[in-house]
N, C-alpha and C positions, 0 to 999 in steps of 0.2 A: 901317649899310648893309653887306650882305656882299659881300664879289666872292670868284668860285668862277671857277678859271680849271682846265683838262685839256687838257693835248696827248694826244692821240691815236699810238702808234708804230705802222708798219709792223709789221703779224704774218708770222712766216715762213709762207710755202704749201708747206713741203714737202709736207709730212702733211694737209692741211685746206685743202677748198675755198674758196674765197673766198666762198662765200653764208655761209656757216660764220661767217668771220673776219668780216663784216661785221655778225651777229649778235651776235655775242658783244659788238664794240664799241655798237652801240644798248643793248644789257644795263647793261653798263656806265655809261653816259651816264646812264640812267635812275634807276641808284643814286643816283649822285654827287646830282642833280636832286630826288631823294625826299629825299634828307639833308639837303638846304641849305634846303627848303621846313618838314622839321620844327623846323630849325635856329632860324629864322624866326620861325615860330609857336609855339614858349612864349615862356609871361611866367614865368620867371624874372629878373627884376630880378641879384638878387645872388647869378648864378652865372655862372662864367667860363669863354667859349668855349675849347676848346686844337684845336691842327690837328686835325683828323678824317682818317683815312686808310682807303681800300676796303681789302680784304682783297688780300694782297699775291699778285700775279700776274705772270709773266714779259709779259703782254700790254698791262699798265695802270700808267702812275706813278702814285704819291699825287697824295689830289687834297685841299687842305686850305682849313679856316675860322678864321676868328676873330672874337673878342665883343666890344667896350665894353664895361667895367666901370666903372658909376658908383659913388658913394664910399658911404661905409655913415654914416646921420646916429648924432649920439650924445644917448643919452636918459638925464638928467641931473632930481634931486630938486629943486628949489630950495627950499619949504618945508614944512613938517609933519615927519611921521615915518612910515618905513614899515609901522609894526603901529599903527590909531589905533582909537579908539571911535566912537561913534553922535556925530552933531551936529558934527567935527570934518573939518577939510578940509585937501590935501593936493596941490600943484601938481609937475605936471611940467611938463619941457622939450625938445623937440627940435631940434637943432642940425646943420648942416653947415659943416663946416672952412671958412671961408676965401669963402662962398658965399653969398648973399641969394636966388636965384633959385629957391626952391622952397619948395611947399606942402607940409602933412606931414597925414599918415590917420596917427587911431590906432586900437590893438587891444587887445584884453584878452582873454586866451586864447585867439589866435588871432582873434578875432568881432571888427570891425571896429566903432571905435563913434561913433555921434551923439548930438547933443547932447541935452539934455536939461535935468532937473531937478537931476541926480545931473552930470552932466561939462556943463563948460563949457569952448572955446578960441577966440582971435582967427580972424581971418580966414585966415591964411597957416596958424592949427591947430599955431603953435610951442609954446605953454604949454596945457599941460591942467590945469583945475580937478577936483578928485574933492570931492564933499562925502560924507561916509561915510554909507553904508546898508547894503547887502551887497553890496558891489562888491571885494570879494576877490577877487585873482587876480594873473596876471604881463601886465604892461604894456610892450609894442612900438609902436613907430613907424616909418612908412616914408615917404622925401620922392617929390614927384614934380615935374619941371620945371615951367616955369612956362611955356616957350616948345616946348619939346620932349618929345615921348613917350617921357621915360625916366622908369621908378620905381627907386628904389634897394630894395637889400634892406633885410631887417631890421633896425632898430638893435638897443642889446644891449637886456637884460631887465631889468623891475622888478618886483618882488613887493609886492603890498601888500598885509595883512594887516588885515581890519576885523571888532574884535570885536562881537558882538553885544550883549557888557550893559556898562555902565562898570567899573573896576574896583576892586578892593574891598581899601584898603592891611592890611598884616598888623601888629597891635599886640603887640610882645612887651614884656619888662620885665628890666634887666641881674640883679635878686636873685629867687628864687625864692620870697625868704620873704614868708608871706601874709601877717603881720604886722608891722608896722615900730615899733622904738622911738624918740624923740623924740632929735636928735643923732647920727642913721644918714645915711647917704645914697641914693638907689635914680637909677636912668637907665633912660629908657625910648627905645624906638628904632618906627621908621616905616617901612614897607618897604611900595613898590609893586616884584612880581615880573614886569611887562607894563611894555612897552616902556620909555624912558628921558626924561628932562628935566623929573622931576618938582621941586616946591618945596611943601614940606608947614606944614600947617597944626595946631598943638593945640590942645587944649578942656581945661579942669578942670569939671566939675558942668557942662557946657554951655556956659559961657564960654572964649570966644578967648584965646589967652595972648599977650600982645603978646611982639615980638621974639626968638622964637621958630619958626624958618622951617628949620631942620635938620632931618634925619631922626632926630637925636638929642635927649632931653630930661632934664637932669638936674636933683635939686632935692637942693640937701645946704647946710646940716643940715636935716633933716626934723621938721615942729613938727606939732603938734595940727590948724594951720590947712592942713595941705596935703592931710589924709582927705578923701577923697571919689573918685569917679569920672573916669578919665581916657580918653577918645578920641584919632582923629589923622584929617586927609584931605589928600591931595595936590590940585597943580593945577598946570596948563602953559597955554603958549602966547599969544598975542595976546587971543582970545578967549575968557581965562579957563573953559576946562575944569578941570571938577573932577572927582575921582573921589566916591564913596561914601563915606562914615564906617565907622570900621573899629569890629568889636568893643570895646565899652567895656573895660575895667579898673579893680579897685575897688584902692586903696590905702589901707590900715586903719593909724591911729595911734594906739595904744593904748599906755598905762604898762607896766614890764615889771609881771608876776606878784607880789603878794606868798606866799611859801614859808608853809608849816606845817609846824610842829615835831610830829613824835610821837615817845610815850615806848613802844620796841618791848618793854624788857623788862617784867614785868607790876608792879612797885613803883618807887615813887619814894624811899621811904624804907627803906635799904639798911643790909648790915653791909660792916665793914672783910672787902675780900677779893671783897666780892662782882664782878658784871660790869653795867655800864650802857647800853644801847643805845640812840641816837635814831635819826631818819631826819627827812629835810629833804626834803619832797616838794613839787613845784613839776608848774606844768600840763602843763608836757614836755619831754621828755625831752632838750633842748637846753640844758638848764641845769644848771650847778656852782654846789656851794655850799659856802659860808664861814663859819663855825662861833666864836662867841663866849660866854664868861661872865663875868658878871657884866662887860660890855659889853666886854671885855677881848679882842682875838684872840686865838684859840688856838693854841696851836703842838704838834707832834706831837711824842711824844716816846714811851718803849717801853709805854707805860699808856692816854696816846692815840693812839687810831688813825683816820686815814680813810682811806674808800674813795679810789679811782681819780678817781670820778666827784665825790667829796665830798658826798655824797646820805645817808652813813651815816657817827656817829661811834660808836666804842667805847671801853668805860675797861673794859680789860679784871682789874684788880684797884683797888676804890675805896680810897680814905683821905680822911681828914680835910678834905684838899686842893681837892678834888672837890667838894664841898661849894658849894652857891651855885646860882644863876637861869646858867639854857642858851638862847640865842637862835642864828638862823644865816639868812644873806642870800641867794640868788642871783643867780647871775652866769652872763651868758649867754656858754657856749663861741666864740669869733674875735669877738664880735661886740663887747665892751668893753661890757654894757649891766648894771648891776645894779642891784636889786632892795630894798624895805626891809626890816625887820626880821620876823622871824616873831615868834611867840607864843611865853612863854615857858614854859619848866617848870623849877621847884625842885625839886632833887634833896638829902635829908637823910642825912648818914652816922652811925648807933648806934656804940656804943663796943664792947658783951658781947650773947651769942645767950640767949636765956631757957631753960625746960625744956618740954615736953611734958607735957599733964594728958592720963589713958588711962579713960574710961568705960565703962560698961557696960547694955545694958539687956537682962535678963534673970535666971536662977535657976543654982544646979548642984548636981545635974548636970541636964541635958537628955537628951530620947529627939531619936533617929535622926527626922531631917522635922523634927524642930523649930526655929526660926530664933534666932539671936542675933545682935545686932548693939554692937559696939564702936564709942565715938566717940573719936578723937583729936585735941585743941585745941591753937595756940599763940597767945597771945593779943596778941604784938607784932607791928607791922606787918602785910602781907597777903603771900598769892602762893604760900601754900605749897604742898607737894606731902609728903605722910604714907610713911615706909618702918613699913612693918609686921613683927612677928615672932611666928613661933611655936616655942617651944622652943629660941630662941638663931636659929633658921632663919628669913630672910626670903621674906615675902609675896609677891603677885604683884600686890598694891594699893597704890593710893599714891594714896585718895580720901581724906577725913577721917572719913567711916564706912562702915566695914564691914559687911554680911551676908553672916552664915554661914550659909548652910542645913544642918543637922550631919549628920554621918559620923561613923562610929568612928574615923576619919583625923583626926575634926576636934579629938580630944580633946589637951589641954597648957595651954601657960600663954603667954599671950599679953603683949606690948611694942608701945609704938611711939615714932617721932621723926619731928621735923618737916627738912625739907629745903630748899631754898630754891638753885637754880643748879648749879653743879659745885662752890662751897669752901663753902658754909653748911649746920649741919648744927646742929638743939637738942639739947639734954640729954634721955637717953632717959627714959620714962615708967617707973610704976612695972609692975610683970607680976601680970596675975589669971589664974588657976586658970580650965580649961574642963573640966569631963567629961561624954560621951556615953556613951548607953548604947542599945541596937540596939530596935526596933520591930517583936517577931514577926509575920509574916505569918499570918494564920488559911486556914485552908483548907476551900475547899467542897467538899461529896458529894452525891452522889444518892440516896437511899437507896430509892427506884423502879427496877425494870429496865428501861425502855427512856426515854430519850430525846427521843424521835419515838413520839406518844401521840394517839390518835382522840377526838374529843368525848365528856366524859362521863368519862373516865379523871382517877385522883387522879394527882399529884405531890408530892413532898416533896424539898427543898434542907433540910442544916443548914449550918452557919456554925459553925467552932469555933475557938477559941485555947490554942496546946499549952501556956503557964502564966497561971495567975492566970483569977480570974472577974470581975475586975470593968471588964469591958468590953461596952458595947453596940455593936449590929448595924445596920448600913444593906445595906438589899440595894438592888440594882441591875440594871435589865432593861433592855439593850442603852445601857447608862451609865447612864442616866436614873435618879433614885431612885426605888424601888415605893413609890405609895401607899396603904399597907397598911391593910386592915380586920382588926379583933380577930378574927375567925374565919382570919387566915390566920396568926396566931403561936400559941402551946401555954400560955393563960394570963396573954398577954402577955411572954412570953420571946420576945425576939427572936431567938434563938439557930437556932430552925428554923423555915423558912417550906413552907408548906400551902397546897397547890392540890388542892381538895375535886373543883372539876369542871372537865375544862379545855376551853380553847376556841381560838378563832384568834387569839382579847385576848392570853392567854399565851404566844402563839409569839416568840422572843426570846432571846439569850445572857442568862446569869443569875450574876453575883458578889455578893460580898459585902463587904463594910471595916468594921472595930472602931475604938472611939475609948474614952479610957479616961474610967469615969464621974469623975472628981476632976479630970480635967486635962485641957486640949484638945488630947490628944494623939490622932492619928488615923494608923492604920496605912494599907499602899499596901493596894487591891484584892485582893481572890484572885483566882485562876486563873479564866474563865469556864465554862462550862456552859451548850450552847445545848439550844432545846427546842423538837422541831416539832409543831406540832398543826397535824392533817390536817382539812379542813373537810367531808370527805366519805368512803365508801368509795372504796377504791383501785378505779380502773380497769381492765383489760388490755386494750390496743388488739394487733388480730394486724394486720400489713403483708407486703403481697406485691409481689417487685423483680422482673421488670417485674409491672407493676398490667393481667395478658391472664387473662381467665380461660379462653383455651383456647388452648393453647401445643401445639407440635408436639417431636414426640422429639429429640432432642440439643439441644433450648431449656435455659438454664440458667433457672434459678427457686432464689428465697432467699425465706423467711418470717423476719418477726423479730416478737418478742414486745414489747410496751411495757407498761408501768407508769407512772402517772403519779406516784407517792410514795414515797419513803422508798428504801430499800437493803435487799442481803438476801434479794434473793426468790428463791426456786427455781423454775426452770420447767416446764412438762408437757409433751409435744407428742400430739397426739390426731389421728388419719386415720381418720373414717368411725366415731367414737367407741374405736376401739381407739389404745391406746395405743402409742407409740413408743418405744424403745429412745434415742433421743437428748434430752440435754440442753443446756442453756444458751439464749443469748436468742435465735439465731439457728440456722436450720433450713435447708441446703442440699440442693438434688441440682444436681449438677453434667450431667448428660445425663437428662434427662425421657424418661421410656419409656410405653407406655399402664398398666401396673403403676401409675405414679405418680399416676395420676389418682386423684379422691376428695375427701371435706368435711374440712379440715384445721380447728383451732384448737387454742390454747395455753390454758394458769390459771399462776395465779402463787398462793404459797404462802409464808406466814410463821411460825414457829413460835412464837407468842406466846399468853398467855393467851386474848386475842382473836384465834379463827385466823380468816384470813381465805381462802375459797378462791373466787377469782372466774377464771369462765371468759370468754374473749374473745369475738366474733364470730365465725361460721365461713365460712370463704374455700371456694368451689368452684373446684376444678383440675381443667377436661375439658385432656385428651390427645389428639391426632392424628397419625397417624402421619404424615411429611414427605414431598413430592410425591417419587417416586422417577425420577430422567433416567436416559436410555439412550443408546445410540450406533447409528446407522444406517450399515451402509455402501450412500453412495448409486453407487459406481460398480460397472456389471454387469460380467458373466460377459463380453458382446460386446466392451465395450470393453479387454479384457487386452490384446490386439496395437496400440491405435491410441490408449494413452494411457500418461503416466509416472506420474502420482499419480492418488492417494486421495482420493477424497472424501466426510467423514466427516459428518455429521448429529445432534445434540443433542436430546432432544425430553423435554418432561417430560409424561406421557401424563395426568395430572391433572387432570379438566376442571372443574375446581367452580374453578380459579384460574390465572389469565391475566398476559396482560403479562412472558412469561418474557423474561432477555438469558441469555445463556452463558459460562461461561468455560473455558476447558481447560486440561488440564495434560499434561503427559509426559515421564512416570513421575510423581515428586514434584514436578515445578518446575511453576510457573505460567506457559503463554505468553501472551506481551506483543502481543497482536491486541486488535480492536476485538468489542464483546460479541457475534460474530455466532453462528447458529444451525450455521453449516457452519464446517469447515476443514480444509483441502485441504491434504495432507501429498506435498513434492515430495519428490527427492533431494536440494535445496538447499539445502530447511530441517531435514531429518531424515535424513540420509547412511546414517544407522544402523537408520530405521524402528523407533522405540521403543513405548513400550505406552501407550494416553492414555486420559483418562477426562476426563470433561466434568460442569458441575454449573448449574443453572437459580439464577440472581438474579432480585431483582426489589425495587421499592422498598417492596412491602407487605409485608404480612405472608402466610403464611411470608416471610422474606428469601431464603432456598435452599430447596434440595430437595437431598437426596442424591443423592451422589455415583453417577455413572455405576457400570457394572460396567465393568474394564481390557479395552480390544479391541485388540491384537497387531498387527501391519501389516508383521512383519518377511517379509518377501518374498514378501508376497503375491500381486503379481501375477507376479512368477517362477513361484508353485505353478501359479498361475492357468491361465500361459500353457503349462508343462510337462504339467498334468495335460489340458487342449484339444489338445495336441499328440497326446500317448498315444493319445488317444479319436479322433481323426480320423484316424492308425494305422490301431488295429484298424479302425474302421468301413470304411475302403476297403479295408482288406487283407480282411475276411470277404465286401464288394461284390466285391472281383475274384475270390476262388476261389468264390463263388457262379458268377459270372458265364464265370466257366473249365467249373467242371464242367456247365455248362447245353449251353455251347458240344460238350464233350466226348460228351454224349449224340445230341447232333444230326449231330457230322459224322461219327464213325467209323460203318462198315457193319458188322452182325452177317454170320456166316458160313452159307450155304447148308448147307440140312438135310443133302441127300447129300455133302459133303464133312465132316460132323460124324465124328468116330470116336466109336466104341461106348466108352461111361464104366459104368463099374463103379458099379453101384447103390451108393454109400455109405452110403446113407441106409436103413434096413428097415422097416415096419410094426412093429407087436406081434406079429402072427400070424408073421411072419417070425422075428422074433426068438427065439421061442419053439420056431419049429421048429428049429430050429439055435442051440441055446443051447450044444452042447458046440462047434462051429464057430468056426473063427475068421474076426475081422470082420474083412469087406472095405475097412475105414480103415484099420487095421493095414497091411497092402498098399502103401494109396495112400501113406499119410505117412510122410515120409523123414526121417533126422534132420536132415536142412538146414532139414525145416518144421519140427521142434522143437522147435528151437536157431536162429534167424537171427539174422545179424548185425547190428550198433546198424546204424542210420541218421540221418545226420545228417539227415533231413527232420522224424524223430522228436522231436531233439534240439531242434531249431529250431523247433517245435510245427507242423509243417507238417498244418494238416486232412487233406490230398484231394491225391493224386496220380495219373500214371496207370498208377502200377504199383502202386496199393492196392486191393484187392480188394474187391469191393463186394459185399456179400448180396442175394442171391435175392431179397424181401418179396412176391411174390406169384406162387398157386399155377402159373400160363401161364407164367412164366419159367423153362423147364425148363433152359437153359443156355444158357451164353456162349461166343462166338467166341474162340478161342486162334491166335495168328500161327506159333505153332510150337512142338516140345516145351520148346525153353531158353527161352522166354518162359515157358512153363507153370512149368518150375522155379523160374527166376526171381521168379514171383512177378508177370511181365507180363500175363499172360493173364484172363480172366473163368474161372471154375469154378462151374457149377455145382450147388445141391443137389438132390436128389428126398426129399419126405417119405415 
């Protein structure tokens, strides 16, 4: 029960109404009243109240609680264990100190639990039964009065762990070794690695082994009867739980090995000096052995010797001594275990080394290819090994017989002896005489001039040998022996062979080899001689690279001539049956012009009895001249003042072939645009305004068309625009003095008749002239030398047309005269003057 007590203090009013202060304590109140009610309402069992204090205010004291803390129960194993198997069961307990008055609820991760199949507990729920299934987890319990509404908190924790399958003990064995010998001992052990209070059980062959309940098992000494199969299984508790049976174990009792003696070096019956080797081999390699004769141990000393291992003995120099029956035991390294006797071998020691007998089977002298063979015998004991000599010089043999196949190298006088180890050596043999003598090669000729011969054509091969005639001939066509008819030797001399007609049978390299008639003596081959017979006349194929027979000018084009036989041929080259200036097998032009068109073919020619002159096919070569591009400039005359670039135009005017792309260059470089038909030259890409020319692709044939002619761009529309300028110059400047002197005729007034003064007739008839021919003319008079002589004028200078002090001619006959302003105009040069005819 809680009790929540607050005084209430007097708040000062200086500052703060009293509706204010009277507020603020209801606030107040309300807090304190909300806290003690939450206070209240949890179920926290095992946690403990401490004073509670409002937030600290000059207006309000602390206002404080506090909690009952009931005891905490304690949860206690009583039997099993906490990690258990299937079928096995497991009680707890729950306790308060000092108390009887309370029920207890359990839990298992948290989850509150009832009874069941799996938990069982009395009525007050102090001891819990678990019987295992899968009820692994941590285990709480919590009490509650029996008279009063308290629960306590939690007790502590238990963890139980329930395996799923039983468990399965581990069999191991204290010796590794798989085999055991009789008077050993071996121990075996039992191990369960899941949980603890096991008490184990062994089997031999299946059978219980009384009195035997350790996890240990040992059996020593170990007998024949103890082979067989060994297991192990643990077990606990009241209700005898058992685990699984562990992996069997075989235990094998077997004899040790008996050894075998072998004799390593290759005789048993030996000379003083020599070396004796055995070896005492046993199943493996776990075992030494112990070496006796004539039943005797052996003891080492600087003649015997053993290995490390005692596997191997040596008598590295025999005597007398040595002599007798060899036997040797095994004996197993740490183990104390040995083995019976091996097999034995008798070893005999000789007193003296006998001689060497040296045979022969053969003649001398011998020819070169001929074989000889030497045999060299000892006839005591075995094992031997033969040094041979020639002329005091030793062989490179050391078999009991020898072949010779003879040399001139091979000729002398030949020894041998027998050998036997590193100190045994016979008495040498007696030495026979060898001599060789060399096996001239004969030599083939042709006595035909060619080699390479057409059906129907003779051949002749001889065969000869530069001394002696009495040897016969084997010939040979492509190795193989010829099997010769009487019409292909001279009588039966096989000395020279005849091919009356020839054909494709006798195409083949051709030798020859002698063998002497008295003896089977057979010289090497001769040099070969091959011979082609041709099954037909020669062919001449003519080929054309590319295979177009109408090609366009700067196309390259190659002919080449074939033959299908032999070497040697000379070629022709023919255009339109006239003959060519060029030879060999192939025929170029490198630029094809319309010139080159025409019927082309080659012959081939060999200068042989049978000439042969075969002309080829003839290839027709039309010609065409290549599409020819131009360059258009697309921008006008209008647009010079209202544009910065050029725009140029590609065009190949060729209408018989379509699908052109473009590409251009300027000067020599190729520009890097896409294949279009135009390209537009700013100041951005060409600062310089260079000179281009443009050329037509395309993916067929023609591939190009020639090249543009080079069109110039260097300032052009500078000219453009300077030469537009000039011209619209003059044309206004000739509109405005047109348009002046129109004005000038219109506005000035000619002068009244009667103020004209009287002008001097300048002008005369014929009839005038004539009358007064000695007279002088009334020009004379008028012009002065200021009109003679006048001075430059820059109107002049400046091209000035039409002014109004330039005097204009009379042109028709009513214009008898012009208005003058006054005499110094008249002078001047101001005034109108007119003429009279």
């Amino acid at each position: 029960m809680l009790h929540c007590t607050a005084d209430m203090t007097q708040l000062s009013n200086t500052n703060s109404s009293c509706k204010v202060r009277w507020k603020m304590w209801l606030f107040k109140v309300f807090v304190v009243t909300y806290l003690t009610a939450v206070c209240a309402a949890q179920d926290v069992p095992d946690a403990t109240f401490v004073p509670t204090a409002a937030p600290p205010t000059t207006a309000l004291q602390e206002v404080t609680t506090t909690a009952y803390v009931p005891p905490v129960p304690v949860l206690q194993q009583t039997s099993g264990w906490l990690e258990i198997f299937p079928s096995e069961k497991v009680k707890f307990s729950c306790t308060i100190s000092g108390s009887s008055d309370w029920t207890f609820t359990w839990y298992r991760n948290g989850d509150k639990i009832d009874a069941d199949a799996n938990f069982s507990f009395p009525g007050d729920g102090s001891v819990l039964t678990i019987t295992a299934a899968t009820n692994s987890g941590k285990y709480t319990c919590k009490g509650q009065h029996k008279t009063k509404s308290v629960m306590t908190q939690s007790s502590n924790s238990l963890e139980l762990k329930v395996h799923a399958n039983r468990p399965k003990p581990k069999l191991s064995r204290g010796s590794d070794y798989q085999e055991m010998f009789p008077g050993e001992s071996i121990t075996f052990a039992c191990l369960v690695d899941m949980s603890v209070g096991w008490q184990y059980l062994w089997y031999h062959n299946g059978r219980e082994i009384p009195a035997a309940d350790r996890n240990m098992y040992t059996i020593e000494p170990v007998a024949h009867s103890d082979n067989g199969q060994y297991h192990c299984k643990a077990k606990r508790g009241k209700d005898q739980f058992y685990t699984e049976e562990s992996e069997p174990t075989h235990l094998r009792v077997s004899d040790p090995p008996t050894p075998t003696l072998k004799l390593l070096s290759t005789w048993s019956d030996v000379f003083e000096g020599e070396i004796v080797e055995f070896s005492c081999e046993v199943s493996s390699s776990d075992w030494m052995s112990k070496w006796y004769r004539n039943e005797v141990k052996l003891q080492e000393d600087e003649d015997t010797i053993v290995d490390e291992e005692g596997l191997e003995l040596n008598i590295t120099s025999v005597t007398k001594a040595h002599q007798g029956d060899y036997v040797c035991r095994a004996q197993l390294i740490l183990r104390r275990v040995t083995s019976g006797a091996s097999n034995s071998i008798n070893i005999k020691v000789y007193d003296d080394v006998p001689t060497a007998t040296l045979s022969k089977d053969g003649f001398n002298p011998m020819y070169v290819g001929e074989t000889v063979n030497f045999t060299c015998k000892v006839t005591v004991s075995s094992g031997w090994t033969y040094q041979w000599y020639k002329d005091e010089n030793e062989l490179p043999d050391t078999s009991e017989t020898i072949s010779i196949f003879l040399g001139l190298s091979d000729k002398g006088r030949y020894s041998c002896k027998g050998i036997r180890g590193d100190t045994t050596e016979t008495k040498p043999s007696q030495k026979t005489q060898q001599d060789v003598l060399e096996i001239p090669v004969p030599s083939l000729k042709n006595e035909t001039q060619w080699l390479d011969v057409f059906p129907t054509e003779g051949v002749k091969f001889r065969c000869e040998m530069p001394t002696s005639s009495d040897w016969t001939y084997t010939w040979y066509k492509d190795t193989q022996e010829v099997q010769a008819d009487a019409n292909m030797f001279d009588k039966g001399d096989t000395t020279t062979l005849i091919i009356h007609s020839a054909s494709a049978l006798h195409r083949g390299k051709y030798s020859c080899s002698g063998k002497l008639k008295i003896r089977s003596v057979k010289t090497s081959p001769s040099s070969e001689l091959r011979l082609d017979v041709y099954d037909t006349k020669p062919r001449v194929t003519l080929m054309q690279n590319p295979e177009h027979s109408l090609m366009h000018t700067e196309d390259k084009v190659s002919f080449s001539c074939h033959i299908n036989v032999s070497s040697g041929w000379e070629f022709l080259w023919y255009k339109n049956n006239i003959k060519l200036q060029v030879s060999g097998v192939n025929h170029n032009i490198s630029s094809v012009t319309r010139a080159n068109a025409g019927l082309y073919k080659c012959k081939a020619e060999r200068g042989t009895k049978m000439v042969f002159n075969t002309a080829s096919q003839t290839l027709k070569l039309d010609v065409e001249e290549r599409p020819q591009a131009s360059i258009t400039l697309l921008t006008g005359w209008g647009e010079a003042f209202s544009t910065d670039s050029l725009v140029l135009q590609c065009e190949v005017t060729d209408d018989q072939y379509k699908d052109w792309n473009y590409t251009w260059f300027r000067g020599d470089q190729l520009i890097n645009t896409s294949l279009s038909v135009r390209y537009t030259v700013t100041p951005n890409n060409d600062p310089d305004q260079s000179t281009y020319t443009c050329k037509g692709i395309r993916t067929e044939r023609p591939a190009y068309s020639k090249i543009s002619a080079p069109y110039k761009t260097r300032n052009l529309l500078l000219k453009r625009r300077v030469l537009l300028s000039i011209t619209g110059v003059l044309f206004f400047g000739i509109v405005a003095v047109l348009l002046g002197c129109i004005s000038l005729r219109f506005i000035r007034k000619p002068a009244d008749d009667d103020d004209k003064p009287e002008e001097a007739n300048l002008f005369l008839t014929m009839a005038q002239l004539k009358d007064c021919a000695d007279a002088p003319c009334p020009l004379v008079e008028y012009v002065t030398d200021a009109d003679v002589n006048p001075p430059s004028k820059e109107g002049d200078e400046n091209g000035t047309i039409c002014s109004e002090t330039t005097p204009l001619p009379i042109t028709s006959p009513e214009d008898k005269a012009v208005m003058s302003d006054n005499h110094d105009t008249t002078e001047n040069n101001g005034g109108l003057v007119s003429f009279q005819q």
